[in-house]
LUMVOFI-665967 format. One record per atom (N, C-alpha, C): x, y, z. Coordinates in pm, 1 decimal, decimal comma. Example, Ala and Ser with C-alpha at 12.3 -4.5 7.8 and 13.67 -1.06 7.14 Angstrom:
<pts>
+----------+----------+----------+
|        X |        Y |        Z |
+----------+----------+----------+
|   1319,0 |   -569,0 |    780,0 |
|   1230,0 |   -450,0 |    780,0 |
|   1320,0 |   -330,0 |    780,0 |
|   1285,0 |   -225,0 |    708,0 |
|   1367,0 |   -106,0 |    714,0 |
|   1290,0 |      3,0 |    787,0 |
+----------+----------+----------+
</pts>
This chain:
<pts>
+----------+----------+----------+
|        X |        Y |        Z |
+----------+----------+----------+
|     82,8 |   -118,1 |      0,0 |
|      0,0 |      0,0 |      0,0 |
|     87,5 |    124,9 |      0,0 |
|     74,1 |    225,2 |    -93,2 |
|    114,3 |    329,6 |    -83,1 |
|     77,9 |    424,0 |     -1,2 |
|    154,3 |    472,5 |     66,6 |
|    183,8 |    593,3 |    182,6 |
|    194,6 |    739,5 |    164,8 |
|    159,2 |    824,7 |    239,9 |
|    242,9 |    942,8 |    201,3 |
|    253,7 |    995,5 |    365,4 |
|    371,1 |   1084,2 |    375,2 |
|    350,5 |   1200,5 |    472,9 |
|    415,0 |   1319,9 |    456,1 |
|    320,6 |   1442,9 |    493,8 |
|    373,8 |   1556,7 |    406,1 |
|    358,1 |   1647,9 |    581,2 |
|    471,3 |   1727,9 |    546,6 |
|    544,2 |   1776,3 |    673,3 |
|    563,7 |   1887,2 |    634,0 |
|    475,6 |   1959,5 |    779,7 |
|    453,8 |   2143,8 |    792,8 |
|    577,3 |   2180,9 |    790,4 |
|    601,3 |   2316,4 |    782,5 |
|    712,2 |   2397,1 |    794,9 |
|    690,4 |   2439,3 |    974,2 |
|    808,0 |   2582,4 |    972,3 |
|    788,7 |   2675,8 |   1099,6 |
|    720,0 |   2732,7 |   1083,9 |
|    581,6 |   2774,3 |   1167,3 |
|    516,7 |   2903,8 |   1181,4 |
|    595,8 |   2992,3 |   1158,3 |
|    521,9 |   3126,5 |   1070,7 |
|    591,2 |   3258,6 |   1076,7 |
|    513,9 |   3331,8 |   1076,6 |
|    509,7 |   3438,8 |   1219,7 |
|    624,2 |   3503,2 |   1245,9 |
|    689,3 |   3441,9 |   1367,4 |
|    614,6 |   3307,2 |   1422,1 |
|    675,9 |   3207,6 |   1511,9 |
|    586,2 |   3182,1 |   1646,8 |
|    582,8 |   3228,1 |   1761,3 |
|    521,6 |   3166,2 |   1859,5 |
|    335,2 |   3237,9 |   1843,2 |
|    391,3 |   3369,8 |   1794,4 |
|    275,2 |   3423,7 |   1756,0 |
|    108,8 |   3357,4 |   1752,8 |
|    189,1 |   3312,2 |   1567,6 |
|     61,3 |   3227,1 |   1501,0 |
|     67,8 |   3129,1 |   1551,4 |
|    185,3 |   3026,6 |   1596,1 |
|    132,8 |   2842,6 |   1684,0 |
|     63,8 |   2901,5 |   1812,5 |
|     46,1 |   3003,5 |   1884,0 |
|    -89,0 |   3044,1 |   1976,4 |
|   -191,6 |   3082,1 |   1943,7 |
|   -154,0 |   3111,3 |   1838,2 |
|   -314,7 |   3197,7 |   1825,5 |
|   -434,9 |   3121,7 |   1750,1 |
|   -538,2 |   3106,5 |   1874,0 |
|   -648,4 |   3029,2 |   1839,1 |
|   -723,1 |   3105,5 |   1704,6 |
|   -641,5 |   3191,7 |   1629,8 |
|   -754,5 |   3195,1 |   1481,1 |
|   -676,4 |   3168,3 |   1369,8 |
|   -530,4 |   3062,9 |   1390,8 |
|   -476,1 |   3031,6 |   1289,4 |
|   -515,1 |   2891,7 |   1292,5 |
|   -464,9 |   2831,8 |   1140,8 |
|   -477,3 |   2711,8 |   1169,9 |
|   -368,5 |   2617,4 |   1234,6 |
|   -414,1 |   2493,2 |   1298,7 |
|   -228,7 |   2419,5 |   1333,9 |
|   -170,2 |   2410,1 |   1254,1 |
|    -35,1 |   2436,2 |   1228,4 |
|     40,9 |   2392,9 |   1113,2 |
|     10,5 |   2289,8 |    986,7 |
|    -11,9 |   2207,9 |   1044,0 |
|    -71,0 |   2071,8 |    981,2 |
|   -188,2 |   2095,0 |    895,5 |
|   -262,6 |   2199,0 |    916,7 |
|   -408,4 |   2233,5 |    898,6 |
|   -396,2 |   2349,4 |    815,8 |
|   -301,0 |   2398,6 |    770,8 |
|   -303,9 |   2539,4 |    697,0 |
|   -240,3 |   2510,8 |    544,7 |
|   -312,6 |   2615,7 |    476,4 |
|   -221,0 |   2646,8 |    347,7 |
|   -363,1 |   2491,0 |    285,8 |
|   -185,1 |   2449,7 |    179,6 |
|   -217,0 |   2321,3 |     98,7 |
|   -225,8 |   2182,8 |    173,4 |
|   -171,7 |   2195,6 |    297,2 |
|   -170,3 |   2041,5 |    311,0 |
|   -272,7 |   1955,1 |    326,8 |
|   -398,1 |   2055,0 |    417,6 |
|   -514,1 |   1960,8 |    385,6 |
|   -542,6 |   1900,7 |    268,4 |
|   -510,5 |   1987,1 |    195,3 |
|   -609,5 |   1972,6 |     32,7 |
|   -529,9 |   1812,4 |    -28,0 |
|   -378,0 |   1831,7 |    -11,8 |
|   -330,1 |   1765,4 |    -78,0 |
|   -345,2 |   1631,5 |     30,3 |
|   -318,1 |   1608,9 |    128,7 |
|   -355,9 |   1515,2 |    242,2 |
|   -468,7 |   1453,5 |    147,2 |
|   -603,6 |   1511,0 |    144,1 |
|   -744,5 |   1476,4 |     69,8 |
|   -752,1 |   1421,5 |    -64,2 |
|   -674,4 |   1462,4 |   -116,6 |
|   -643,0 |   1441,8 |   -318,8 |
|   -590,3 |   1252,6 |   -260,2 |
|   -522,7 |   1274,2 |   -185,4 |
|   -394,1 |   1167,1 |   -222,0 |
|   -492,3 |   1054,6 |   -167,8 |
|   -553,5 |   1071,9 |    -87,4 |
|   -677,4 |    994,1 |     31,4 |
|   -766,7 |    919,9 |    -69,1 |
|   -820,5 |   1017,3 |   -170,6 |
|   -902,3 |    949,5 |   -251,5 |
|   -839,5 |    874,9 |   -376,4 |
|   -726,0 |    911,4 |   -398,2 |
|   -665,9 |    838,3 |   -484,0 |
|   -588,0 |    670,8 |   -426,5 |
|   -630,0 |    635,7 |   -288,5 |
|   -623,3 |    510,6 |   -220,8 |
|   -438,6 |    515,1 |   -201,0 |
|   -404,7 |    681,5 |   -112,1 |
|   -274,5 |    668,9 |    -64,7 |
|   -317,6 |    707,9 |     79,6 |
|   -275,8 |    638,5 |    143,0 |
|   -295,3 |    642,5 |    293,9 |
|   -163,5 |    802,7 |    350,8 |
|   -230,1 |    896,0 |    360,6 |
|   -166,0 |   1027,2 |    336,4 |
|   -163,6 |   1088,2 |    533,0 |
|    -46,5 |   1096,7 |    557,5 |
|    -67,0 |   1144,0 |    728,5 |
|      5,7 |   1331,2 |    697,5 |
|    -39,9 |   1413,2 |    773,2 |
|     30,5 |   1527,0 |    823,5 |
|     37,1 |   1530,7 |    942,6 |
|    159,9 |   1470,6 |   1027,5 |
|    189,7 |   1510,9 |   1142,8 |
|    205,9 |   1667,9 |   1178,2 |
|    172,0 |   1662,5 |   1316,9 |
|    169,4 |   1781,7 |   1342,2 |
|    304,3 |   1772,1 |   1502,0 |
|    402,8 |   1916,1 |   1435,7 |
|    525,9 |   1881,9 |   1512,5 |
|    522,8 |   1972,8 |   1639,4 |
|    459,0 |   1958,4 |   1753,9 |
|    490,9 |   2037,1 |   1882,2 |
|    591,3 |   2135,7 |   1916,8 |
|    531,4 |   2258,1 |   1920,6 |
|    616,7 |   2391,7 |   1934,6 |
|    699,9 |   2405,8 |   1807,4 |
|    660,2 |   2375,2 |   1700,6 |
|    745,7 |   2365,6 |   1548,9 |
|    800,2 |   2531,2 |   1548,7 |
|    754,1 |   2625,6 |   1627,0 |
|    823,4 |   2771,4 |   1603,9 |
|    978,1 |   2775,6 |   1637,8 |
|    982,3 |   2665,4 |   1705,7 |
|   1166,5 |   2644,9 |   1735,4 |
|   1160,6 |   2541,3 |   1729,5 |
|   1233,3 |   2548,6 |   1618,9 |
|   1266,8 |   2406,6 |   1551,8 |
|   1399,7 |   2351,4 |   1654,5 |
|   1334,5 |   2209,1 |   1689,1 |
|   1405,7 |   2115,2 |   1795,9 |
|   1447,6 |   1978,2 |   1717,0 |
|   1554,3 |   1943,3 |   1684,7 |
|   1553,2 |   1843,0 |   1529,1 |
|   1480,8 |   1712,5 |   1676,5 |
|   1486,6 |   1686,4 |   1770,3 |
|   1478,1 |   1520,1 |   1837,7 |
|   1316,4 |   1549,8 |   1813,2 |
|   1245,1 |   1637,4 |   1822,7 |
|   1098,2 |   1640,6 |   1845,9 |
|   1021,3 |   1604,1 |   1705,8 |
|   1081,1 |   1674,7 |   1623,4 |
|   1028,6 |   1687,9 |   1479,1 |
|   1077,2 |   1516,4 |   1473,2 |
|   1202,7 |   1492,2 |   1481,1 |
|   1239,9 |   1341,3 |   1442,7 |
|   1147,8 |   1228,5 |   1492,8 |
|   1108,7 |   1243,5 |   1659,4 |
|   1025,0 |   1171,9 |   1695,2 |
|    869,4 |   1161,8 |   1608,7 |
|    832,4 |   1290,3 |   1627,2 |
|    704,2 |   1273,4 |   1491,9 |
|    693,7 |   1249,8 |   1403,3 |
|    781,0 |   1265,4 |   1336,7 |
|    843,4 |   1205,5 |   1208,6 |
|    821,0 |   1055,3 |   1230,2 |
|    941,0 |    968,4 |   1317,3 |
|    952,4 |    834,4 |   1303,9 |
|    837,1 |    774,6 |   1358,2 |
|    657,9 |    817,4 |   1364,7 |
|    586,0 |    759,1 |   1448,4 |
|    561,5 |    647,7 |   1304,1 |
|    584,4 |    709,2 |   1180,3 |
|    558,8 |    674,0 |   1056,6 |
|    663,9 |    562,2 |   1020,4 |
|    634,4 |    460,8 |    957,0 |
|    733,1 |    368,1 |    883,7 |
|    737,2 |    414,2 |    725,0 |
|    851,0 |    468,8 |    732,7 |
|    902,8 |    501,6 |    577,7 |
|    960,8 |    350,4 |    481,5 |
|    870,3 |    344,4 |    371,6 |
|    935,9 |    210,3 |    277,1 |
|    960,2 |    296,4 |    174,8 |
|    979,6 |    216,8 |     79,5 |
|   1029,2 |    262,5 |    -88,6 |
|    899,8 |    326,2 |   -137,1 |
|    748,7 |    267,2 |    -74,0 |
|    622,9 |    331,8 |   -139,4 |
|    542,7 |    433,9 |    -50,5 |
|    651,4 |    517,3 |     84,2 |
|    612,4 |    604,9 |    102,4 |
|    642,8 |    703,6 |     35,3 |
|    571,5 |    803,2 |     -2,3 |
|    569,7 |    939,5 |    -57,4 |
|    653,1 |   1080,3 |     49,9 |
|    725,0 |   1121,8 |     37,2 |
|    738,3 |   1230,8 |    139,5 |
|    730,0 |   1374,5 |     85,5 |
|    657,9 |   1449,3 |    164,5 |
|    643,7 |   1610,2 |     80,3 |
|    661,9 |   1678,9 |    219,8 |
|    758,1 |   1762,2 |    167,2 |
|    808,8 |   1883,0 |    320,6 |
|    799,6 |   2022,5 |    240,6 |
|    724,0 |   2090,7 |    344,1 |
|    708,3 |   2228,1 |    311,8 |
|    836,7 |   2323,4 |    373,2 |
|    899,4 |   2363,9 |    336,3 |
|    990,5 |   2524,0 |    430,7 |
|   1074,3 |   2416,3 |    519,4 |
|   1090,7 |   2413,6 |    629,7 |
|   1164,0 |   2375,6 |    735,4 |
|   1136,1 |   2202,4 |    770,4 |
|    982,2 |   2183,8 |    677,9 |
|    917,6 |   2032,1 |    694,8 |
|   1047,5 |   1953,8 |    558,4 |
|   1087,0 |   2013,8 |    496,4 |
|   1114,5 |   1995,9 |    383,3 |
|   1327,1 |   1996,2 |    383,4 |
|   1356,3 |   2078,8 |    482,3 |
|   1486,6 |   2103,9 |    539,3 |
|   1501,3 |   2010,6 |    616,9 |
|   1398,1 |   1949,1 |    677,8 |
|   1432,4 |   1809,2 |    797,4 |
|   1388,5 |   1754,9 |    710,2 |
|   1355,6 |   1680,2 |    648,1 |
|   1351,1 |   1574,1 |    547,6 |
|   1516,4 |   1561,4 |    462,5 |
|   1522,7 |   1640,9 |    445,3 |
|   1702,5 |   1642,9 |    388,1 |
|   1791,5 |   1582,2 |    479,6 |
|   1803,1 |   1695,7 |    616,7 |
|   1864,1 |   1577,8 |    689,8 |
|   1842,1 |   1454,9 |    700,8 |
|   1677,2 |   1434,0 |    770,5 |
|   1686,7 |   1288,4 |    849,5 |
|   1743,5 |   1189,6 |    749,6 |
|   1703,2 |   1181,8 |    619,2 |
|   1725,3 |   1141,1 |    475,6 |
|   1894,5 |   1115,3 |    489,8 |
|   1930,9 |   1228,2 |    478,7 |
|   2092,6 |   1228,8 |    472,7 |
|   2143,4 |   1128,3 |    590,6 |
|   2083,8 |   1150,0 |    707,7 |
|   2144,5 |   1069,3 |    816,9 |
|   2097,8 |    908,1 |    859,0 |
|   1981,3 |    891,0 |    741,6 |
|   1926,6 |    732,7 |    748,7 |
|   1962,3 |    685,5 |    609,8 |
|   2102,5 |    663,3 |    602,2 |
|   2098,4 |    616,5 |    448,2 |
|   2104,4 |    461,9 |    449,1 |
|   2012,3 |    395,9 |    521,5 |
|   1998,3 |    265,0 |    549,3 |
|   1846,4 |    248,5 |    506,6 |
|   1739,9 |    381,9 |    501,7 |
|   1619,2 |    374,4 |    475,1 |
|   1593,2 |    423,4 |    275,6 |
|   1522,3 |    356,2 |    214,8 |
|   1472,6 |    396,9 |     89,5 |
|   1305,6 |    437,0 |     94,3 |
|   1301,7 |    553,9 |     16,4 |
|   1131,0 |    635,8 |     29,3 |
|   1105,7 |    604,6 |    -86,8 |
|    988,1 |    646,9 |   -118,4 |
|    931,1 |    674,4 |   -222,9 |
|    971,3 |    777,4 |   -301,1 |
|    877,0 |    839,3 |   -408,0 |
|    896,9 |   1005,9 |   -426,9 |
|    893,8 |   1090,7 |   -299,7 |
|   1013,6 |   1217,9 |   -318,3 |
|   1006,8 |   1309,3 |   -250,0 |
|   1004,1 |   1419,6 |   -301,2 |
|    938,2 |   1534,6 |   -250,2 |
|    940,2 |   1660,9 |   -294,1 |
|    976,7 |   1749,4 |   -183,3 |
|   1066,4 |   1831,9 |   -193,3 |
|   1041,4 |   1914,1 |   -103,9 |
|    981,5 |   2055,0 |   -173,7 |
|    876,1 |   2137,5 |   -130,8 |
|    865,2 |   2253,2 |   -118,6 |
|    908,3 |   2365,8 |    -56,4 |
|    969,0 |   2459,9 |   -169,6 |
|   1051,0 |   2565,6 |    -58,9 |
|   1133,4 |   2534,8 |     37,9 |
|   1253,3 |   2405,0 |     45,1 |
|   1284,9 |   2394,8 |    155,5 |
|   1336,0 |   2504,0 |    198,0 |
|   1374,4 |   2485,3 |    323,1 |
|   1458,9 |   2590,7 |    440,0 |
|   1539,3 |   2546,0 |    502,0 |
|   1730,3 |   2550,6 |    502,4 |
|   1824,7 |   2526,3 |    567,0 |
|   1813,5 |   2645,0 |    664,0 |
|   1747,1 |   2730,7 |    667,7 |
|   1823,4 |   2868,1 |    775,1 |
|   1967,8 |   2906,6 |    770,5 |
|   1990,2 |   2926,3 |    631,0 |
|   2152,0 |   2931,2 |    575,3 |
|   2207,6 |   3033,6 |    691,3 |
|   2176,1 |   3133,2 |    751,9 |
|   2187,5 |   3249,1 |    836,0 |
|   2186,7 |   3203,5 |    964,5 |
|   2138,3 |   3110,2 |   1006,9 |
|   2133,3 |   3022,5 |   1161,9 |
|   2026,6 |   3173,2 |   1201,7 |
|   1946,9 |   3216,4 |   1160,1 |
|   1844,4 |   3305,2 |   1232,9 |
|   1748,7 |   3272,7 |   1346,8 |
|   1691,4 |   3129,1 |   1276,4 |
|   1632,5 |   3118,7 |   1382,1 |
|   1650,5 |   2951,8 |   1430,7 |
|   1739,7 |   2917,7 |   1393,6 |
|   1778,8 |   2767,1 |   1467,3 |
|   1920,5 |   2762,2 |   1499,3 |
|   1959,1 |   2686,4 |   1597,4 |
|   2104,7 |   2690,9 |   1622,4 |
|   2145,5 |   2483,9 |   1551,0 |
|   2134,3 |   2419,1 |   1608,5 |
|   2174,3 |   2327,2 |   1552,1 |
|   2056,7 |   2247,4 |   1461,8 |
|   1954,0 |   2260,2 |   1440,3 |
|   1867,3 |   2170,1 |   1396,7 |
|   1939,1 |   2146,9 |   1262,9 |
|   2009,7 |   2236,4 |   1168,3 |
|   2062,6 |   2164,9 |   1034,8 |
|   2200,0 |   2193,5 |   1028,4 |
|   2285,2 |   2145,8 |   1154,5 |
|   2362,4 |   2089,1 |   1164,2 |
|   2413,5 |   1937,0 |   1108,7 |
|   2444,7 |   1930,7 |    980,6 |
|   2412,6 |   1779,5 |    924,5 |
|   2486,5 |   1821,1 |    780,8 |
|   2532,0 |   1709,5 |    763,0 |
|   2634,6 |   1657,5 |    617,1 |
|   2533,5 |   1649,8 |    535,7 |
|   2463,6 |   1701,1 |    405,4 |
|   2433,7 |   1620,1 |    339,9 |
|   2427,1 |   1554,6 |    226,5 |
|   2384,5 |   1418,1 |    242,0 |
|   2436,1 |   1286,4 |    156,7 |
|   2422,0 |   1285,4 |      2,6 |
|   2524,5 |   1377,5 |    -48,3 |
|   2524,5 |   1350,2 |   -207,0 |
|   2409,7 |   1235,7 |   -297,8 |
|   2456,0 |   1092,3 |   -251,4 |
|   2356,3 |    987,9 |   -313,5 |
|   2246,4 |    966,5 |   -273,0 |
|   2208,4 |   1094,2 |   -164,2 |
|   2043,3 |   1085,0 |    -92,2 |
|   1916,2 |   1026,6 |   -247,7 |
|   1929,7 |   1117,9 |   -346,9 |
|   1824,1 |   1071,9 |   -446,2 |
|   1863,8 |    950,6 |   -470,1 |
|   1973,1 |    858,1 |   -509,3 |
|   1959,3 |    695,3 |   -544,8 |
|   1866,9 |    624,7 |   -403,6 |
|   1822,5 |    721,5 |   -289,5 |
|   1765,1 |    652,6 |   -212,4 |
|   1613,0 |    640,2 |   -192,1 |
|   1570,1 |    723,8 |   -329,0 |
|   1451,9 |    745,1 |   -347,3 |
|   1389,4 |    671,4 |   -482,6 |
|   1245,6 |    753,3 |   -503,0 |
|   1194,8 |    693,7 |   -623,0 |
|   1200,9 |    843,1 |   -697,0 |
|   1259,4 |    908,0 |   -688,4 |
|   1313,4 |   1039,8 |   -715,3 |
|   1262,1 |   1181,1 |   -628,2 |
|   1387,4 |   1286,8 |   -615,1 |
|   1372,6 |   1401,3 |   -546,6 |
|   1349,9 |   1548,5 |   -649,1 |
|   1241,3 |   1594,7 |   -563,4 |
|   1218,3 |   1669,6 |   -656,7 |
|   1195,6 |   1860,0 |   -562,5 |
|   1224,5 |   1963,1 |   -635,1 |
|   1211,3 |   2036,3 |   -562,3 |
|   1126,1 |   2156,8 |   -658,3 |
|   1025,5 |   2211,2 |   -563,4 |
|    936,8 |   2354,5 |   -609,2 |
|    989,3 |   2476,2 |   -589,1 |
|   1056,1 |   2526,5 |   -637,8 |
|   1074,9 |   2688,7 |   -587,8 |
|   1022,5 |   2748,0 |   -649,6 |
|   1001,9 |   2914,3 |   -609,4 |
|    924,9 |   3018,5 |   -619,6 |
|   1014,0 |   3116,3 |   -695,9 |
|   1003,2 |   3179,6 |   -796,9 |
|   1106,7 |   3298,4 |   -823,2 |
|   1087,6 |   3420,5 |   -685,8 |
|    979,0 |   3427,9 |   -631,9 |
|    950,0 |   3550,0 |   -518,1 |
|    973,4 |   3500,2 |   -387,1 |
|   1064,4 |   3413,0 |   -390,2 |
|   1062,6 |   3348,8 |   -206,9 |
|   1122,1 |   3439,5 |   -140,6 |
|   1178,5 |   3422,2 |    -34,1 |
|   1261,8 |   3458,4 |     41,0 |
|   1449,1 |   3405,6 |     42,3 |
|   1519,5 |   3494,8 |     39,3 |
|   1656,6 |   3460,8 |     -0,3 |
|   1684,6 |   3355,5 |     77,1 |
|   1668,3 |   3385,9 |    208,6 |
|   1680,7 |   3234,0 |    291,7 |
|   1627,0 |   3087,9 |    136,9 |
|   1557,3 |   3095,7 |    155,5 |
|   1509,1 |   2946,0 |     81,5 |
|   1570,9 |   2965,9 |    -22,2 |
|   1602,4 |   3067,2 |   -123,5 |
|   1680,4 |   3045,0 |   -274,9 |
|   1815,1 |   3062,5 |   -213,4 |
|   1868,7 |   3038,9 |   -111,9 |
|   2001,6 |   3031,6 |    -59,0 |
|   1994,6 |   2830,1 |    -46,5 |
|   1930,2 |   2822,7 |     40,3 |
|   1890,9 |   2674,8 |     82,5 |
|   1835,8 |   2590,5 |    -13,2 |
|   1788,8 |   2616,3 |   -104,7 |
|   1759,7 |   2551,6 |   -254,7 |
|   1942,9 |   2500,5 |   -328,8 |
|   2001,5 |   2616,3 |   -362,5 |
|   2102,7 |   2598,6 |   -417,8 |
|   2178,5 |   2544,7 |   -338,9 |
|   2169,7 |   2570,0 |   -198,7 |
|   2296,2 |   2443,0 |   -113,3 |
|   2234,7 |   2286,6 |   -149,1 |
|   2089,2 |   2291,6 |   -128,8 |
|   2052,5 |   2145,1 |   -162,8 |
|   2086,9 |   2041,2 |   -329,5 |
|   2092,9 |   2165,3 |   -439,1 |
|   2090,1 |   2139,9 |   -519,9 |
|   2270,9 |   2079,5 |   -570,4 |
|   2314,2 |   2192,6 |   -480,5 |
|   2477,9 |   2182,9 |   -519,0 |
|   2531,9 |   2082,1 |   -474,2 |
|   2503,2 |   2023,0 |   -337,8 |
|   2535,1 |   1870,4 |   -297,9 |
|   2469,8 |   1756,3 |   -305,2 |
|   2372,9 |   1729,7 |   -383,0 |
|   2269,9 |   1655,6 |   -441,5 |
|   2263,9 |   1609,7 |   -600,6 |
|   2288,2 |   1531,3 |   -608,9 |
|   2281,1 |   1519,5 |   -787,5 |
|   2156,7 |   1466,3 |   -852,0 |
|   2083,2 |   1475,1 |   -936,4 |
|   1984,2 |   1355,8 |  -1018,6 |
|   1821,4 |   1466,4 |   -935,0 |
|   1881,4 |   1579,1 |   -917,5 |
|   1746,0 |   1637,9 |   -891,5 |
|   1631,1 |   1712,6 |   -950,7 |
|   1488,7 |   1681,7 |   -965,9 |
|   1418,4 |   1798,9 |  -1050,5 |
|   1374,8 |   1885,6 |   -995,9 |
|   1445,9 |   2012,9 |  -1068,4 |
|   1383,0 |   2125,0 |  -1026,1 |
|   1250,4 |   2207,7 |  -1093,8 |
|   1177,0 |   2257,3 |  -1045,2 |
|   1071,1 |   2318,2 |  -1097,7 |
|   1055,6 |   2456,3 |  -1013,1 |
|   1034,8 |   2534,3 |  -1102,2 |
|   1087,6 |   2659,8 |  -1043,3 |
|    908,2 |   2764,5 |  -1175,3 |
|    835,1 |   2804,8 |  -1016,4 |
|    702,1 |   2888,8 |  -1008,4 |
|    748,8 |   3010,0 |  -1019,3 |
|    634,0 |   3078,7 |  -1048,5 |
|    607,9 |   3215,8 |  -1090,0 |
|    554,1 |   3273,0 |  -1007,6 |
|    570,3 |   3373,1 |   -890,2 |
|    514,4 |   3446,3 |   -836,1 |
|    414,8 |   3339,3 |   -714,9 |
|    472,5 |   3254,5 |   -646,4 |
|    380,6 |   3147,8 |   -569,7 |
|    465,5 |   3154,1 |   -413,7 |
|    521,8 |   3317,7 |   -450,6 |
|    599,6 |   3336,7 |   -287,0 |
|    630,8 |   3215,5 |   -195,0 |
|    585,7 |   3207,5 |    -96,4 |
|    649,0 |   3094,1 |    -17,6 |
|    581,0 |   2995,9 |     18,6 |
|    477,9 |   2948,5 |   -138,2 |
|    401,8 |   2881,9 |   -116,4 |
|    258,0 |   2815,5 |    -27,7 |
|    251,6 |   2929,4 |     21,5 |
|    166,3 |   2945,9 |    155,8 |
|     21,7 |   3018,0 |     69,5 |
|   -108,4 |   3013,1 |    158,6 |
|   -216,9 |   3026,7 |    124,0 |
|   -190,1 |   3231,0 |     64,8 |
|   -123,9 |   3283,1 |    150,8 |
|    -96,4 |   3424,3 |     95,3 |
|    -43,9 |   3458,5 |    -31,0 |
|     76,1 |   3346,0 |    -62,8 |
|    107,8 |   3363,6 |   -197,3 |
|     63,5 |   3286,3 |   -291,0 |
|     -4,3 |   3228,0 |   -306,1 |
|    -98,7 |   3084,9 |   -380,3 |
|   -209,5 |   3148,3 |   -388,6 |
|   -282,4 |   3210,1 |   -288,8 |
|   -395,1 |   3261,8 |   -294,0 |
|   -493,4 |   3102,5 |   -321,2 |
|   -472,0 |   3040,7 |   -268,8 |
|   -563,0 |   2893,2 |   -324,9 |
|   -515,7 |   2785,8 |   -213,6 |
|   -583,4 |   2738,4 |   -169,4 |
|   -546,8 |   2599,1 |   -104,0 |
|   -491,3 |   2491,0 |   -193,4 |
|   -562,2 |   2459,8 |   -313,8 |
|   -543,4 |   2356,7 |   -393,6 |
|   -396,2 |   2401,9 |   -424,3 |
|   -329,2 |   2276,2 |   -489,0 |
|   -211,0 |   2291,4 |   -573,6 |
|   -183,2 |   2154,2 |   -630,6 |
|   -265,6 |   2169,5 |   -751,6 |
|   -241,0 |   2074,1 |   -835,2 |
|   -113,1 |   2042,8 |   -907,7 |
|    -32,0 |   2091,1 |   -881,9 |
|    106,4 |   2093,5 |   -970,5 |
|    179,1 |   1996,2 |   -879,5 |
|    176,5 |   2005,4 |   -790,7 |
|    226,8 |   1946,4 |   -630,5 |
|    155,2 |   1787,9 |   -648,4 |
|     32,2 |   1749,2 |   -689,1 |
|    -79,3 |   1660,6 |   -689,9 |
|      7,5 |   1598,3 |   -790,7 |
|    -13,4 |   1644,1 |   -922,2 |
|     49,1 |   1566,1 |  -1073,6 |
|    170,2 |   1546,3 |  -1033,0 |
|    313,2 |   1574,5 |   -976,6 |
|    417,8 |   1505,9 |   -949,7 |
|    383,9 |   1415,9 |   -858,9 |
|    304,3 |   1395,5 |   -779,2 |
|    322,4 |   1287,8 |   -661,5 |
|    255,5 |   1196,8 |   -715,1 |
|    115,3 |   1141,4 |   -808,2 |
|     76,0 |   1074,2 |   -859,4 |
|     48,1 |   1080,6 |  -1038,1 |
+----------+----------+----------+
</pts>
């Protein structure tokens, strides 16, 4: 049976919005419902964990939520921003595990250490894509330099990767999408 799990980013502007009862939980905002739902009816058993205090990113916490999941060759993985920056690592540091397709969206190294001190502290593993069913990445021409900084580190030590590179879809979030849906995201994963 095919799997998926697709993994929030950091809240921004950080403790702010993970309090405030009129956002949604991480897990619950933007695209991921939508795409969670697409993949559901297409008979992929689709989880969005949701990572406790994700505004400071803690790599053992995110890892624990992460590993509640058994990753095979026919799980799917999709990381948004910082969901998508820990997927690189853990990836890089389990090269004993093979996924499915991966995508990351917008990842985020925090090339600047702004707002994490060690969470991407981590080597990473050149032959990570031979460990997949291929890696693939979304960028935005309007992101934020952080992420087109952290794109090109991923890209530069990574080989066999597709890039796909949007028009004006900022940081991929319901503000710059203006849409929950994102079918573009949908057609690469199935």
């Amino acid at each position: 049976m095919k799997t998926a799990i697709i993994l929030h980013g950091k809240p921004d502007p950080g403790q702010e919005e993970y309090y405030n009862p009129d956002f949604p939980s991480a897990s619950n905002s933007h695209w991921l419902p939508w795409l969670q739902k697409q993949l559901l009816i297409k008979d992929i058993a689709a989880q969005t964990p949701e990572v406790p205090n994700s505004w400071k990113p803690d790599y053992p916490t995110w890892q624990k939520e992460f590993e509640r999941y058994d990753i095979t060759p026919n799980t799917i993985l999709v990381g948004h921003s910082c969901g998508g920056g820990f997927i690189v690592r853990w990836l890089s540091e389990h090269t004993d595990i093979h996924a499915g397709k991966v995508v990351l969206v917008a990842p985020w190294l925090d090339p600047g250490r702004t707002d994490t001190t060690d969470f991407f502290e981590f080597e990473i593993d050149p032959n990570l894509t031979k460990r997949t069913n291929g890696l693939t990445i979304f960028n935005s021409d309007d992101d934020m330099d952080s992420v087109h900084m952290s794109v090109q580190i991923i890209r530069d030590a990574i080989s066999d990767i597709d890039y796909r590179e949007f028009h004006e879809y900022g940081h991929f979030t319901y503000e710059g999408m203006h849409t929950v849906a994102f079918p573009e995201l949908l057609k690469e994963l199935v």
